[in-house]
KOLPA-462197 format. One line per field, with one value per residue (C-alpha): residue in three letters; residue number from 1; x, y, z. Coordinates in Angstrom, 1 decimal. Example, Ala and Ser with C-alpha at 12.3 -4.5 7.8 and 13.67 -1.06 7.14 Angstrom:
REM residues 2
resn (ala	ser)
resi (1	2)
c1 (12.3	13.7)
c2 (-4.5	-1.1)
c3 (7.8	7.1)
//
This chain:
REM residues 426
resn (unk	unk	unk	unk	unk	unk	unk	unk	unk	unk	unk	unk	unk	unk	unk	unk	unk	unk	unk	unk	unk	unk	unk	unk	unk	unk	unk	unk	unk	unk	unk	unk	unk	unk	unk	unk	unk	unk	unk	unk	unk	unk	unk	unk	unk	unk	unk	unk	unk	unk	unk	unk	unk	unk	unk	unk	unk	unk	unk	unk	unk	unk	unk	unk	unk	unk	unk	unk	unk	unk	unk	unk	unk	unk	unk	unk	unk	unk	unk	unk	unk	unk	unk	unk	unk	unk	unk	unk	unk	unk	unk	unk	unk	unk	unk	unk	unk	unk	unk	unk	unk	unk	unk	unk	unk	unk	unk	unk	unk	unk	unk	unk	unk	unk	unk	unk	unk	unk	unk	unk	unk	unk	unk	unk	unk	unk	unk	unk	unk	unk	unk	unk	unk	unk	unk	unk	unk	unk	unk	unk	unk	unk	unk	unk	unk	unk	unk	unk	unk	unk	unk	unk	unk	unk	unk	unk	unk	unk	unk	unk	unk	unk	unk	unk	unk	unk	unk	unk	unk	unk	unk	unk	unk	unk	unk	unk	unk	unk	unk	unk	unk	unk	unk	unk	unk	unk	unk	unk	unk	unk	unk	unk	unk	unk	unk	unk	unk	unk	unk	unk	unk	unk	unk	unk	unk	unk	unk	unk	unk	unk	unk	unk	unk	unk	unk	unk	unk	unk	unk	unk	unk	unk	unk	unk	unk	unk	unk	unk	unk	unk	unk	unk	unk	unk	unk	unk	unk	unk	unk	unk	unk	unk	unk	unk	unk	unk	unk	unk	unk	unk	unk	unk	unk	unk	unk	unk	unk	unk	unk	unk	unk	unk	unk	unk	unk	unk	unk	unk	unk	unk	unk	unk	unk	unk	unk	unk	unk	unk	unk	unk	unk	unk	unk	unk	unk	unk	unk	unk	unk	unk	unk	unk	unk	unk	unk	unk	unk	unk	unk	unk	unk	unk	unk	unk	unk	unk	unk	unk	unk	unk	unk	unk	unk	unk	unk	unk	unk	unk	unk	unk	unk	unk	unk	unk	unk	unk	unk	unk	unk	unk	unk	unk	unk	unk	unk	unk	unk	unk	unk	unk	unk	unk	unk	unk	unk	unk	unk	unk	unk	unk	unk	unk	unk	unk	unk	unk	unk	unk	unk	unk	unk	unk	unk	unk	unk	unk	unk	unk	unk	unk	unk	unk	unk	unk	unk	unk	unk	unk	unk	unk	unk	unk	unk	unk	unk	unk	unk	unk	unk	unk	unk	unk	unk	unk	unk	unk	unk	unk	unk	unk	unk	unk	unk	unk	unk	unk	unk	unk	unk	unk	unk	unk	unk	unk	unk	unk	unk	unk	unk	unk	unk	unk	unk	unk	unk	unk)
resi (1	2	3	4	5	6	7	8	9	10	11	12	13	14	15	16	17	18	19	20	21	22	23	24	25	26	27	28	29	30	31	32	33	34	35	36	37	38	39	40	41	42	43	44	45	46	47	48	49	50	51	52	53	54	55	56	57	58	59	60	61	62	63	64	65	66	67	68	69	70	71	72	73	74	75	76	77	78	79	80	81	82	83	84	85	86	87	88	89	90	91	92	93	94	95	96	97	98	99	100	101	102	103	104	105	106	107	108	109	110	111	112	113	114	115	116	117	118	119	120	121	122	123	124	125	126	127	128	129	130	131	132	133	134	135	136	137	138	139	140	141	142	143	144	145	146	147	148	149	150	151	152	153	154	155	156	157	158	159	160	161	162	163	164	165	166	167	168	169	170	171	172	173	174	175	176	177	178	179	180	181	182	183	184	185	186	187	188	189	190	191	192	193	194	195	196	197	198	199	200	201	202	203	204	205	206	207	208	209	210	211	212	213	214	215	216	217	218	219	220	221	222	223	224	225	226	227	228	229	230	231	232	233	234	235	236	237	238	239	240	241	242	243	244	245	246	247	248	249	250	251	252	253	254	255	256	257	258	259	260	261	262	263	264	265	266	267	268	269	270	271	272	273	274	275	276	277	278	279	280	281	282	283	284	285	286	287	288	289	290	291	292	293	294	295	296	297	298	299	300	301	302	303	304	305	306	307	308	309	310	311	312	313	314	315	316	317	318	319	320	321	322	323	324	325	326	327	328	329	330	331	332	333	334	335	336	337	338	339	340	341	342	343	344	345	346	347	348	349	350	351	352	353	354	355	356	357	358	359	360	361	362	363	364	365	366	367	368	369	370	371	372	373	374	375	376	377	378	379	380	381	382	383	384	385	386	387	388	389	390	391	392	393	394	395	396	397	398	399	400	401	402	403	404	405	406	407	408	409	410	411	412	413	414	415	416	417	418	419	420	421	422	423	424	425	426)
c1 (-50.1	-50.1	-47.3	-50.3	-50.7	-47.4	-46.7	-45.5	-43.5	-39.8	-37.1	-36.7	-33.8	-31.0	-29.1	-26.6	-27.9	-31.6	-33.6	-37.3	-39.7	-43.3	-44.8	-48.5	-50.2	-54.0	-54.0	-51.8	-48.1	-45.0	-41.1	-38.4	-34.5	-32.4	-28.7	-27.6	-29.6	-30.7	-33.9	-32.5	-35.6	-39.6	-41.7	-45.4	-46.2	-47.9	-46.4	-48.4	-47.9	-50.0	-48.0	-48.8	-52.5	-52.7	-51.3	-53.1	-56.5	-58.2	-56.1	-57.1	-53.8	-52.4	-52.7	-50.7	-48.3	-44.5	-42.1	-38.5	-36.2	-32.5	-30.3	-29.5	-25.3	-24.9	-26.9	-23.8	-20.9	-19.9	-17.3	-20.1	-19.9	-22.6	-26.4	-29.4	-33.2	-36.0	-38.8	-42.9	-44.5	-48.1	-49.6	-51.4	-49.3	-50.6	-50.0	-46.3	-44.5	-41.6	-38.2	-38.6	-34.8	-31.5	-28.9	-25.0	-24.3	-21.4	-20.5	-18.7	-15.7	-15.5	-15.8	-12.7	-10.4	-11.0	-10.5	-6.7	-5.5	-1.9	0.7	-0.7	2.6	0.3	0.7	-1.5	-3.8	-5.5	-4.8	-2.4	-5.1	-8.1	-6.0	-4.4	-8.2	-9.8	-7.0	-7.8	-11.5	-11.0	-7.7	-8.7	-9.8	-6.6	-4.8	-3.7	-4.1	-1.6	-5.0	-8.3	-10.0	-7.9	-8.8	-12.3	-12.6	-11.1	-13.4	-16.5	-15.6	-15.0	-18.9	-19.7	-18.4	-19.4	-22.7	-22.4	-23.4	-20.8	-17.7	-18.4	-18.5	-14.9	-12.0	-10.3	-13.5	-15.3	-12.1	-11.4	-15.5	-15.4	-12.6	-14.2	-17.2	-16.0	-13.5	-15.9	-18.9	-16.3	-14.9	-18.4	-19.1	-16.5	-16.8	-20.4	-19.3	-15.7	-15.7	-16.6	-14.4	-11.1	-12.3	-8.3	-8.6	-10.5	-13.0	-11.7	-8.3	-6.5	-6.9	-10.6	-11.8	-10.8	-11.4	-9.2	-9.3	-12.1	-13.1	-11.6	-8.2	-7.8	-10.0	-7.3	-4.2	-6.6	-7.2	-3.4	-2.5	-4.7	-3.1	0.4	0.1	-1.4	1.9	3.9	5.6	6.9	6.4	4.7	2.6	2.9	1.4	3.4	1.0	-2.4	-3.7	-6.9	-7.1	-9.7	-7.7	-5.9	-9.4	-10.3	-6.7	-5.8	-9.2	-8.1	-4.8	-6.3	-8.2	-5.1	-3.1	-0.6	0.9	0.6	3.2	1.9	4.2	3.4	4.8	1.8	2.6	1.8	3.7	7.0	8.4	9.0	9.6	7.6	5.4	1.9	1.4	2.1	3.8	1.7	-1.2	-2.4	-1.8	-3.8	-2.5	-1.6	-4.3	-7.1	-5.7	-5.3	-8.9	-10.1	-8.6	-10.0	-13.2	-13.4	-10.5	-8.8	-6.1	-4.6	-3.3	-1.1	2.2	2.1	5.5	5.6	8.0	9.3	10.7	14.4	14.1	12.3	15.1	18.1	18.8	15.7	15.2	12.3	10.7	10.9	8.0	5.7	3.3	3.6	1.3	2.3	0.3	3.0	2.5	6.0	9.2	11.4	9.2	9.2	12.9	13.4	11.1	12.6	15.4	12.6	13.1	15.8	13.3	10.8	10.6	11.2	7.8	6.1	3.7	3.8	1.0	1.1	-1.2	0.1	-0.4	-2.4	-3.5	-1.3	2.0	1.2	2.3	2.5	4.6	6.5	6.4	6.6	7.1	9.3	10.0	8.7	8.0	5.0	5.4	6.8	7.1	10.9	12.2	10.5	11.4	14.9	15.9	14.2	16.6	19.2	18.5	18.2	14.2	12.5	9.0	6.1	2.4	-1.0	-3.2	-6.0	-8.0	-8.6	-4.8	-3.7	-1.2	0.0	3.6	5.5	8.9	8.8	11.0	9.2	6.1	2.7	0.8	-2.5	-5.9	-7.6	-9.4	-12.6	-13.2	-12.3	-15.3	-17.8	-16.3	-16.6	-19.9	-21.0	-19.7	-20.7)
c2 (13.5	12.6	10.5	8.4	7.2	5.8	1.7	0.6	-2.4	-3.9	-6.1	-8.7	-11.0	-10.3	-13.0	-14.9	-12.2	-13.1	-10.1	-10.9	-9.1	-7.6	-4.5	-3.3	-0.3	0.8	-1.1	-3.3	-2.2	-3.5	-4.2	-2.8	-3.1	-0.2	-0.5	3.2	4.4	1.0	-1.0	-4.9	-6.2	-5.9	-8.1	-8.3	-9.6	-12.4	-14.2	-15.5	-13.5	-14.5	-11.7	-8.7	-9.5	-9.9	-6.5	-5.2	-7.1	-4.4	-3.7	-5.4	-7.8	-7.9	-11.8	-11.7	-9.3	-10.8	-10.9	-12.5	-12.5	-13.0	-10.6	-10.9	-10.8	-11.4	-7.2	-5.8	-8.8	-10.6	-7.7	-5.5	-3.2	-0.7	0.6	-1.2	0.5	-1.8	0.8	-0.1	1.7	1.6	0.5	3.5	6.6	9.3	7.3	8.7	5.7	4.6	3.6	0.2	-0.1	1.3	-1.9	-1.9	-5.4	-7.2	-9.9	-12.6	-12.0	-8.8	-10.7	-12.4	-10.0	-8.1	-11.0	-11.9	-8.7	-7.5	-5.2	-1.8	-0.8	2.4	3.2	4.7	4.8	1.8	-1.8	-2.7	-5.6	-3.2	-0.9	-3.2	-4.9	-1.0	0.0	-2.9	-1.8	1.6	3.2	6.8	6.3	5.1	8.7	11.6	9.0	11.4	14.0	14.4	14.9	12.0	9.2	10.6	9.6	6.3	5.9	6.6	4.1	1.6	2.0	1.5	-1.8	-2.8	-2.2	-4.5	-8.4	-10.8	-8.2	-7.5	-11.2	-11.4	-11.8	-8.7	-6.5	-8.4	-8.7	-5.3	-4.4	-7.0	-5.5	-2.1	-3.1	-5.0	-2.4	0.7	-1.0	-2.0	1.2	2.6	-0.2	1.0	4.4	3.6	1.8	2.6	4.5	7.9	9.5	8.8	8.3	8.8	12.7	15.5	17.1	19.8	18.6	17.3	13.4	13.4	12.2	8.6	9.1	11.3	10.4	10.4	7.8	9.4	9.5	5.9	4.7	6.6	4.1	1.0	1.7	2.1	-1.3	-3.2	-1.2	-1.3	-5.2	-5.7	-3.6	-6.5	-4.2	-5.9	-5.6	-5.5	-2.6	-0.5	2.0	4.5	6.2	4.0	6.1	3.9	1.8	3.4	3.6	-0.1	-1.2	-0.3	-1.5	-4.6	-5.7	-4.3	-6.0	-9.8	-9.1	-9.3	-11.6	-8.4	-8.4	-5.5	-4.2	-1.1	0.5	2.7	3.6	2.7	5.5	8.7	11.3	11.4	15.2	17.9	21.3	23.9	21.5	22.3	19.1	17.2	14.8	11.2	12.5	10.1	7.2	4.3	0.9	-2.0	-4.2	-1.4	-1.2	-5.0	-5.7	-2.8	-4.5	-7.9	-6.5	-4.0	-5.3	-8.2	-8.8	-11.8	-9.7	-7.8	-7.7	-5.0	-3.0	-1.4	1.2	4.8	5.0	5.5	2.5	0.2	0.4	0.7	-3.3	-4.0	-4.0	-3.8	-5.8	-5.3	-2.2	-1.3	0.8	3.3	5.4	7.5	9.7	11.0	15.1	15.3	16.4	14.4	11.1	10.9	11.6	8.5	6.6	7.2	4.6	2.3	4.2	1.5	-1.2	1.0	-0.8	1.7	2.2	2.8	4.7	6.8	8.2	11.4	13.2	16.6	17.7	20.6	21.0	23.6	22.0	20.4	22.9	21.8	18.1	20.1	19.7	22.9	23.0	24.1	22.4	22.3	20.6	19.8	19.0	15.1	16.0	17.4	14.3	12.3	14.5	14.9	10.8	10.3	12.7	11.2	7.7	8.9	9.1	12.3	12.4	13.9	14.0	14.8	16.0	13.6	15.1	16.0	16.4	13.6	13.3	10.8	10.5	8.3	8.7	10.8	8.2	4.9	5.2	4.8	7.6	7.6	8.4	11.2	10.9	12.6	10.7	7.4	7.8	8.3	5.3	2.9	4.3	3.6	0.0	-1.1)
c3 (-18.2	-14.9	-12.9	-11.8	-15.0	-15.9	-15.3	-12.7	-11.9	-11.0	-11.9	-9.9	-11.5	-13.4	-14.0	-17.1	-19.1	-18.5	-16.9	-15.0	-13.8	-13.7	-15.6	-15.0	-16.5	-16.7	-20.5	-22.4	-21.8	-23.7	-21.9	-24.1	-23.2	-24.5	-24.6	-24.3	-27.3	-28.9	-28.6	-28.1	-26.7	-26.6	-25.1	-24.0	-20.6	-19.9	-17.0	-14.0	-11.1	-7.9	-5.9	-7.8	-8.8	-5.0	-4.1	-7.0	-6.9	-9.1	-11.8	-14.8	-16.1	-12.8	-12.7	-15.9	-16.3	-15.5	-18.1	-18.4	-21.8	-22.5	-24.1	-27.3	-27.4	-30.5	-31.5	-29.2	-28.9	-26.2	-24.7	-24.6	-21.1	-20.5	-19.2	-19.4	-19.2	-19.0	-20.3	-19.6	-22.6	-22.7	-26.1	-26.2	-27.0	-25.4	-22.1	-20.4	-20.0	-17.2	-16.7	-14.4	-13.4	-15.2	-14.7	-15.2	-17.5	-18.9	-21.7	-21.0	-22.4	-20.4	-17.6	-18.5	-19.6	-16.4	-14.7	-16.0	-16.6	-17.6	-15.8	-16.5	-14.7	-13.3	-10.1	-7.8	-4.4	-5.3	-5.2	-7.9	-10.0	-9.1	-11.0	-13.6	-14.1	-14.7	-16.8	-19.5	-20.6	-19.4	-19.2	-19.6	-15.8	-14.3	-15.8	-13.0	-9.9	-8.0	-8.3	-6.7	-10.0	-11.3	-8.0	-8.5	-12.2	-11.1	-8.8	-10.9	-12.9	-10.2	-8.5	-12.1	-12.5	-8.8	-9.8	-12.7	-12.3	-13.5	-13.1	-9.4	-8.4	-9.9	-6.9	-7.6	-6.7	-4.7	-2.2	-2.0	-1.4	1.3	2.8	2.3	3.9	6.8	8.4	7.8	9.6	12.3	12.5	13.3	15.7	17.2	17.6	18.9	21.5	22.7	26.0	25.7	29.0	30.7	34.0	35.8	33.8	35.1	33.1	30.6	30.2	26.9	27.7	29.3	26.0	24.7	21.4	20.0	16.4	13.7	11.3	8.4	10.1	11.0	7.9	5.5	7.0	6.7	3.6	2.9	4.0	1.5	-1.0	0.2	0.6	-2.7	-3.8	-2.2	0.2	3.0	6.6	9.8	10.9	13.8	16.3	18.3	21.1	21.6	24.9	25.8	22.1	20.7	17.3	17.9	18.5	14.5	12.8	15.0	13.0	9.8	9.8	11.2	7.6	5.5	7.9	8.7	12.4	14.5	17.0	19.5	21.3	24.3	27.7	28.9	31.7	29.6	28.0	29.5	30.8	28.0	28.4	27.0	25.2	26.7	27.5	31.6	32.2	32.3	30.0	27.9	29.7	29.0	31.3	29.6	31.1	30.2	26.6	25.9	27.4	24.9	21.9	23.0	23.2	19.9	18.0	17.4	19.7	18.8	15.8	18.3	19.9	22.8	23.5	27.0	27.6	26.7	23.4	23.8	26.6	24.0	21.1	22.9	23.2	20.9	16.9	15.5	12.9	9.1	9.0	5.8	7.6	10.8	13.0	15.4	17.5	20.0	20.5	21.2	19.0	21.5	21.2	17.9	17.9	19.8	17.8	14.4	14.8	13.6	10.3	9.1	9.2	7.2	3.7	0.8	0.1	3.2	4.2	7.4	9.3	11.6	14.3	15.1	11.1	9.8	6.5	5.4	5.9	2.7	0.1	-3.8	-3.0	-0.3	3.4	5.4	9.0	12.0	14.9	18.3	21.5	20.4	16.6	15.5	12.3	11.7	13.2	10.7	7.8	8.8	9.5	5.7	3.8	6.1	4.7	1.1	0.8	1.3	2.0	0.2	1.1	1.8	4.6	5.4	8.0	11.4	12.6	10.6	7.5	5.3	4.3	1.6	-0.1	-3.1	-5.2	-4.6	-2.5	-3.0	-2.8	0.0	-1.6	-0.9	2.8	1.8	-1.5	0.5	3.0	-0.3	-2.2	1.3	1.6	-1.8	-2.0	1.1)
//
């Protein structure tokens, strides 16, 4: 048989546990609703439809052939989560028939216990009652969230129940999908249109590009601070080294979502002299006029404090605010030396962010690396043990790592399977 004589049709509504829709084949054709491998429902169309019998003016029953039923609950229970196929089977059985739409659905008491759902005390790189609300229906999913193979499971199950009517109108999904959604479209609005070129740099050299980061970089530490706040950890968030605000431009709008202050912190003059670093003296520099006119116009700038003025200079008289998230894209060992005072306003659990990392520094829990002119890392590492809370982490991408103590943070998800979750839930 050929494909051109299956039925055709859609399903147009699915709602309170009703499902509508039209069927059409070349003869009488009959609607059936199989819950995984259970026949629920069959049903015969017979529904005006003005629509199709006018895109379909020659096929006999087109006038005719809308159906609507409601699920029967009570064959499956009101807790029930699973698939739905609505199947067009022609009368005649010789005829092939078609699978019409394959639909995620939920009873209503699912919808509730998902909705209030108790400390699952797991922790993880996902919000804490996206975690807590999987982990009551479907704990087997929320095991291994330190692992790729674990986050991924998790996350199968989460498009799941996204795709589900009912469950992904609750707050706890729909928040963190709208959040989702919102940043990663901004993020490419702004890559789209941020200035391309540093017009003060010659062509070839290190800073003649102004945007030096990728969207799975700066996408990895937004999502971090929905899942840190949603932790409760405390704190401002910062960025050390903004250049022209390409990357301010994508989390100033990221943290005027969740009502987080940002603080950016920049000499606003370039890199200041280091020896044997391979980088001049005043690359990089972005002026503070050109940077806060950037963030007015791509991010959201009222959601900023700026901070003008070479590290050291900044925190000798000044403290800064309590800190749950960091950034820091500074290419130098000495800057980040002078930045890490800020260290002692870190909250316990925060997560830190790093340019200047490579993917093999990154070895089994372990960080391992040597210092250099040119490498923040070691500073960062070495204040942590002083202060009683080593770090552990994961590379993200590009030159960008994520670090968290090994005690008491939590973890950052795994960069790669972050872009294919935003870009499946958006």
């Amino acid at each position: 048989m050929t494909k051109a004589f299956a039925p055709r049709g859609n399903v147009d509504a699915v709602a309170a546990g009703r499902i509508a829709g039209w069927a059409l084949g070349r003869g009488p054709v009959r609607v059936e609703a199989w819950f995984e491998d259970m026949c629920i429902v069959r049903c015969e169309p017979s529904i005006a439809r003005a629509d199709v019998a006018a895109a379909f003016p020659d096929v006999r029953g087109s006038g005719s052939c809308g159906f609507a039923f409601d699920l029967p609950h009570q064959r499956f229970g009101d807790e029930f989560v699973g698939e739905l196929r609505i199947v067009a089977r022609p009368l005649k059985p010789w005829l092939p028939s078609a699978t019409l739409a394959t639909l995620h659905i939920a009873g209503p008491l699912a919808a509730k216990a998902l909705a209030s759902p108790p400390d699952s005390k797991i922790r993880g790189p996902f919000p804490r009652a996206v975690i807590d609300a999987i982990a009551v229906r479907w704990p087997e999913d929320c095991t291994e969230l330190l692992t790729v193979t674990g986050q991924r499971r998790f996350v199968n199950r989460l498009v799941k129940v996204m795709e589900t009517p009912d469950l992904n109108a609750l707050p706890v999904f729909a928040d963190y999908a709208r959040y989702l959604s919102t940043t990663f479209a901004h993020c490419h609005f702004v890559e789209r249109h941020f200035p391309q070129t540093n017009r003060s740099a010659a062509p070839g050299s290190n800073d003649f590009h102004c945007k030096p980061n990728s969207i799975r970089e700066i996408f990895s530490i937004i999502h971090q601070l929905y899942v840190l706040k949603s932790w409760s950890v405390d704190g401002d968030f910062a960025e050390f080294g903004c250049f022209k605000g390409y990357s301010s431009a994508m989390l100033s709008y990221a943290c005027k979502q969740l009502d987080l202050r940002m603080h950016i912190f920049d000499s606003f003059e370039g890199l200041p002299p280091s020896s044997d670093a391979g980088y001049q003296a005043g690359q990089y520099a972005g002026d503070i006029a050109e940077v806060r006119d950037h963030v007015t116009r791509f991010g959201a700038v009222d959601a900023v404090e700026f901070h003008k003025g070479f590290f050291a200079d900044t925190f000798r008289d000044w403290q800064p605010p309590r800190l749950m998230c960091l950034w820091m894209d500074v290419d130098l060992e000495s800057s980040a030396r002078d930045l890490m005072v800020v260290a002692d306003r870190l909250s316990p659990e925060a997560t830190l962010f790093s340019h200047e990392c490579t993917a093999d520094i990154f070895q089994n829990g372990s960080i391992v690396t040597r210092p250099a002119p040119d490498n923040p890392i070691p500073p960062m590492l070495a204040r942590h043990e002083e202060l009683g809370r080593p770090l552990t982490g994961r590379y993200v991408a590009g030159y960008t790592g994520a670090f968290w103590p090994r005690e008491n943070g939590i973890p950052a998800m795994d960069a790669e399977l972050l872009m294919e979750m935003a870009r499946l839930l958006r």
